[in-house]
Structure formats: structure tokens, C-alpha cells
C-alpha positions in Angstrom: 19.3 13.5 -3.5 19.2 9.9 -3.9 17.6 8.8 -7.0 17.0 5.4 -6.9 17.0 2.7 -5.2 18.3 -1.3 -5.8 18.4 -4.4 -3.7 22.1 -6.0 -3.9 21.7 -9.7 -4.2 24.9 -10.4 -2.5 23.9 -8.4 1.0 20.4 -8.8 0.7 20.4 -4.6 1.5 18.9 -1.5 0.6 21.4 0.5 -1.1 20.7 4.0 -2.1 22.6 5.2 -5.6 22.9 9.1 -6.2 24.7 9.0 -9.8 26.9 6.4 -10.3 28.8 6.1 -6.9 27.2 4.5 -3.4 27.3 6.9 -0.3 25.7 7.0 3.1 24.7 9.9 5.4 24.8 9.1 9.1 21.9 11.5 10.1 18.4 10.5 9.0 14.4 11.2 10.4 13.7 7.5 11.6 10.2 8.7 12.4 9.3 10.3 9.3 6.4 8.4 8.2 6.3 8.4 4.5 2.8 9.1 1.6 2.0 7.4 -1.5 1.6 8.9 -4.5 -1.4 11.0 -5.5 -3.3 7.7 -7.6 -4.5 8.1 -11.3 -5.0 6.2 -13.8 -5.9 2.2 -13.5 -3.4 1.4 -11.6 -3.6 3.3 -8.4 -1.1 0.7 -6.0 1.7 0.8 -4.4 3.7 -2.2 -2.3 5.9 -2.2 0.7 7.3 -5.5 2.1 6.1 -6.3 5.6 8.0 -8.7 7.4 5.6 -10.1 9.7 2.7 -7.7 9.7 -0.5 -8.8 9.9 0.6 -12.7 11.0 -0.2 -11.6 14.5 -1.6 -8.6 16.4 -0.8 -5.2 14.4 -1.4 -2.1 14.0 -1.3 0.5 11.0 -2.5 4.5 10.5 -2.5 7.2 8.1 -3.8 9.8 7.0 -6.7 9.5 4.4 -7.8 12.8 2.0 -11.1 11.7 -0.7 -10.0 13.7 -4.1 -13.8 15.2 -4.5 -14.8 12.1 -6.9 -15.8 8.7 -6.4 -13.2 6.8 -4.8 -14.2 3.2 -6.5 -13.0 2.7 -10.4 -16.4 2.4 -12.9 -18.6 -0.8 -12.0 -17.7 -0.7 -8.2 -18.9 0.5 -5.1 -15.6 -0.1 -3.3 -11.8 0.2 -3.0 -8.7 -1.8 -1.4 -7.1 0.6 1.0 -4.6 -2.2 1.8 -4.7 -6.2 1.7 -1.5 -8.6 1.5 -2.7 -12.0 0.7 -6.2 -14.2 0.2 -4.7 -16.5 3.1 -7.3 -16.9 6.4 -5.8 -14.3 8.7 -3.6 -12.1 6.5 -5.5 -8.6 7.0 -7.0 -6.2 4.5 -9.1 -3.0 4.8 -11.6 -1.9 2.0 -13.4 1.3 2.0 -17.3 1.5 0.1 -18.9 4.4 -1.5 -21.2 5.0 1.5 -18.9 4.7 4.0 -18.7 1.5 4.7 -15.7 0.3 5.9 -14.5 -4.0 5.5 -12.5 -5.1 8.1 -10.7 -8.3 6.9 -9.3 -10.6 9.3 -9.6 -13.9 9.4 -13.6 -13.0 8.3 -14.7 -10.0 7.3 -16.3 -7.5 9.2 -18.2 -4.6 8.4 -17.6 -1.1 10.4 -21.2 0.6 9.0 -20.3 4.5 8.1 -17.3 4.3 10.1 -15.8 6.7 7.2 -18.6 8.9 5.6 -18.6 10.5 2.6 -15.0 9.7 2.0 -14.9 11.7 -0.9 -14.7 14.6 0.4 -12.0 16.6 0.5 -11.1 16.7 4.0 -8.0 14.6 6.0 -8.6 12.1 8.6 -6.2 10.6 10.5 -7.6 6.4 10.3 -5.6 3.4 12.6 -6.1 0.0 12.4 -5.3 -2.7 14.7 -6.2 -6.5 16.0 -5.1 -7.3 19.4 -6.1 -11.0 19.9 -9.7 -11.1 18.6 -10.7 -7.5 18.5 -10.2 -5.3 15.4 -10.6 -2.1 16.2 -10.8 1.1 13.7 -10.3 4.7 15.0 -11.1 7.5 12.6 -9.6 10.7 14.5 -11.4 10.6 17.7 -13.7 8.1 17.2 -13.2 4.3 18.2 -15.7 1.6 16.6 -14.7 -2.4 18.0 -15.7 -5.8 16.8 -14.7 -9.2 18.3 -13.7 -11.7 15.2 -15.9 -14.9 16.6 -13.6 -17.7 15.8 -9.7 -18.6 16.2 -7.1 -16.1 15.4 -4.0 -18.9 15.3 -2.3 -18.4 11.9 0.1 -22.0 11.6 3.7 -21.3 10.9 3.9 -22.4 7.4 1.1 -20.3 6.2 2.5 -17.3 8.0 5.6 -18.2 6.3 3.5 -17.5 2.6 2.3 -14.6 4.0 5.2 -13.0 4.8 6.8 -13.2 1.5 3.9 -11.1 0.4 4.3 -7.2 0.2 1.9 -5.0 1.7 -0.3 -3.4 -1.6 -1.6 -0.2 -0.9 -4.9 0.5 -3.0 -4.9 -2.5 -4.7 -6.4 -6.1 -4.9 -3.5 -8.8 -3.2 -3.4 -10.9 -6.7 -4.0 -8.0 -8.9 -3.0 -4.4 -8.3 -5.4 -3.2 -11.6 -8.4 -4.3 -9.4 -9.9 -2.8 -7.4 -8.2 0.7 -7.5 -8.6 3.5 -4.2 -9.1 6.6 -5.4 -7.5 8.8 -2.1 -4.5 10.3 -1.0 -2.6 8.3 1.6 -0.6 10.1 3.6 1.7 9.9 6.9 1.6 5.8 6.4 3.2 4.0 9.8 2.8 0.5 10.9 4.2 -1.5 12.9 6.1 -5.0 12.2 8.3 -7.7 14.5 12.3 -8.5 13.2 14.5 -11.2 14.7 16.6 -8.8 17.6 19.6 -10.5 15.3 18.7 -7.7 12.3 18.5 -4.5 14.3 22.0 -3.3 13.8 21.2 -4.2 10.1 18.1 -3.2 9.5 19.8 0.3 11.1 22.2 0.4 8.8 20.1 -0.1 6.0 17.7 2.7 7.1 21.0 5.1 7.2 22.2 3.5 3.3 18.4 5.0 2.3 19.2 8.3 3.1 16.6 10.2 2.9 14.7 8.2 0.5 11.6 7.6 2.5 10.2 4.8 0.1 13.8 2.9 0.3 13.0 2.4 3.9 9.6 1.3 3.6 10.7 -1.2 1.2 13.3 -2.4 3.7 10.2 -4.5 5.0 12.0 -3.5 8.5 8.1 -1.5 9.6 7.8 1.8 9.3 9.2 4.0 10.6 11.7 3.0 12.3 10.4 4.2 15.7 7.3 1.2 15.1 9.7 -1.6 14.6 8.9 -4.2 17.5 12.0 -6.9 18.3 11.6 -10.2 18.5 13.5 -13.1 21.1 13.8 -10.9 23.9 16.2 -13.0 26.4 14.2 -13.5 29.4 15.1 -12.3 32.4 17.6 -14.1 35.1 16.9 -14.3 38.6 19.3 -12.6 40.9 22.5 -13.9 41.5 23.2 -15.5 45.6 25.8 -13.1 46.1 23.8 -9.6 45.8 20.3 -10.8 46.9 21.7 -8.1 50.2 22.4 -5.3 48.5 20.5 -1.9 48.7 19.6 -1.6 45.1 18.7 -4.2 41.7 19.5 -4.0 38.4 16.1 -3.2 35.8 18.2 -3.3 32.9 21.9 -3.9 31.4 23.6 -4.3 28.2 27.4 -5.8 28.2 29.7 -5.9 31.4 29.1 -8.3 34.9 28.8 -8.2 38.6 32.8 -8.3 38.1 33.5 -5.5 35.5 32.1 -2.2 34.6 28.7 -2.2 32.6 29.6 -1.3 28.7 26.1 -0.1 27.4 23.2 1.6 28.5 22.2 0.5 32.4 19.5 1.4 34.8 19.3 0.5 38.6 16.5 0.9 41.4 17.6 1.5 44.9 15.4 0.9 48.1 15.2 4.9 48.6 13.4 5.2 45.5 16.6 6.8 43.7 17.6 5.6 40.3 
């Protein structure tokens, strides 16, 4: 099993250490999604990095059991389920007593007994998302929408500050004693955007985890893997003047030309409707 796992300064990588000696395994569950630990105790967080989650529209789910107590520590009616940073526009979810449910971004807005009696000791499957201005918050089958009312634009330098912030799972952003969430978390996914320049290595660093699901959350890559988005997708070229007659056009290729033999993965749409 792998035991541990340590950032190398030098390659800025995951590395997984079983013993004393480094080793990688070339099959691995990308879409595993991975659980926090059951919370006592003051301190009941947990962080993952996030790349750039939350600077622009995202979305996050999991599974959320109560523990047949009050989910708030003594003195509070509430609980962090996640937050990142106090910034305008970095996002943060907190669940009351009642049922309540806070949805921060950019102001807050409240989702009235959008999670009832979250004590209880049943699992439901929550996701959170913002897609320009609306938030919305399903809770198994239901769906609840709100419209933030002013501008959603984050500025470059503050999403920068942001993403250097990890994702703290029930915890307050600035203090992870505050604020404490008393519920399992479980099957945790969200999605997050990486320059298309990391994918091989944020692959490889995903295989160097093994099967260490918290190494890979830590990556700050998104999890799982199957929820990373890619950023600077080329745009596409027009067709070139010497197959605008042909019978068929090219959807997608990777490596090769009109001249030589396509190296990657390929698709192509014929006027017969074959492919």
C-alpha cells in the first residue's frame, strides 16, 4: 500500500513512498472519487488544492450522511461544508441547524430547508454549481436556483490569490478550528481547469499516487480525474483549398497531415452519413 505521500521540490510532483523506495503502478481508478475522514474532535477539516476552482463556473458533489447529533460545534447554529478564501467570488457552502443551506458566491445566498434535518442519519447525494450567475444546489432529485444579482468577473490578480488557496473541507478559509461540520463527506468530485500543457503530467502524477486516493486529490489537478476540464484549446482551422471537394471532413485529429498518415486518435464525417 502506499503510506505516505510527499511533494518533491525539485519536480513540483506527487510522489507516492511505500517504505523506503519510490515505485509506480501503471493501472489506477481515475474515477474513484475519494471521502474525508469521519470528523471528531475540534478540528474536523480537511484541504485539497484546487487549481482554478471556484475562479469561474464550477461544479462540485458528494455525498452528505448527519452522524445523529448536531452538526454545528457548541455556540453555533452552523457549519463550513467547504470555503477557500474570504476574496469576492471565491465560493463556499455552509449548512445551519434547520436546514438552511448558504450559498456563497460573490454574496451570499440563502437556499431555505434545501437540506432538512441534516442530522439525521441518512446519505444524500448534494451538487453544487454556478454557471454564469445562477447557483444552483441539487440535493438527490431536487433542484432549488438563485440568480447572484450583480457581476460575476473575478480580475486576474485576485483569481491568482485565490488559486493558491486549498479547498478546506469543513472548516472556516482562515481558520480550520472554526467553524467545525459535523458529517460524513463522502464520494467528493469536482471539477477544476489545467493549462492542456500539464495533462500528460498531471497523468503521470495521478499514476505516481497509486492508489492513494488523497495523493491525487492533493495533486490540485480536480478530482477525479474523469472531472478535469483543459484549458487553451487550439481553435479550429478552416479547411484547406485543396480538399474543400472531397466526399468527407475531418471532426477531429491529433498528429499527422493532409500528406502523411494521422498518428493519434482521428474521426471523419462522410456525406453518406458514415464515420
Amino acid at each position: 500500500n502506499c503510506n505516505c505521500c510527499t511533494s518533491s521540490k525539485e519536480s513540483k510532483r506527487a510522489i507516492c513512498r511505500s517504505g523506503c523506495e519510490f515505485w509506480r503502478r501503471t493501472e489506477f481508478d481515475p474515477f474513484s472519487p475519494f471521502s474525508l475522514p469521519t470528523p471528531e474532535g475540534v478540528d474536523t477539516s480537511f484541504d485539497v488544492k484546487g487549481a482554478s476552482f471556484g475562479t469561474s463556473d464550477f461544479r462540485i458533489e458528494m455525498d452528505l450522511t448527519g452522524m445523529g447529533r448536531s452538526i454545528s460545534e457548541e455556540g453555533r447554529d452552523y457549519g463550513t461544508l467547504f470555503s477557500r478564501s474570504a476574496l469576492a467570488g471565491s465560493p463556499a457552502v455552509f449548512i445551519y441547524d434547520g436546514g438552511t443551506v448558504l450559498f456563497r458566491a460573490f454574496e451570499d445566498i440563502e437556499f431555505v430547508n434545501a437540506l432538512p434535518d441534516p442530522e439525521s442519519q441518512i446519505t444524500r447525494h448534494v451538487v453544487f454549481s454556478r454557471t454564469g450567475r445562477k447557483l444552483t444546489i441539487q440535493v438527490d432529485d431536487t433542484i432549488f436556483e438563485k440568480t447572484i444579482s450583480g457581476s460575476v468577473s473575478i480580475p486576474d490578480n485576485t483569481k491568482a490569490i485565490i488559486e493558491k488557496q486549498k479547498i478546506r473541507f469543513r472548516g472556516n478559509s482562515g481558520n480550520p478550528r472554526v467553524q467545525s461540520l459535523y458529517m460524513e463527506v463522502s464520494n467528493v468530485m469536482f471539477q477544476t481547469c489545467i493549462g492542456s500543457e500539464l495533462e500528460q503530467q498531471a497523468i503521470n502524477d495521478y499514476i505516481l499516487c497509486n492508489d492513494d486516493t488523497y495523493c491525487k486529490a492533493s495533486l490540485g489537478y480536480g478530482y477525479p480525474i474523469g472531472n478535469w476540464c483543459i484549458e487553451q484549446i487550439a481553435k479550429p482551422k478552416p479547411f484547406n483549398e485543396h480538399v474543400e471537394n472531397t466526399n468527407f471532413g475531418a471532426l477531429f485529429v491529433r498528429g499527422g497531415d493532409f500528406e502523411h498518415p494521422h498518428q493519434g486518435p482521428s474521426a471523419f464525417i462522410f456525406t453518406n452519413g458514415n464515420v
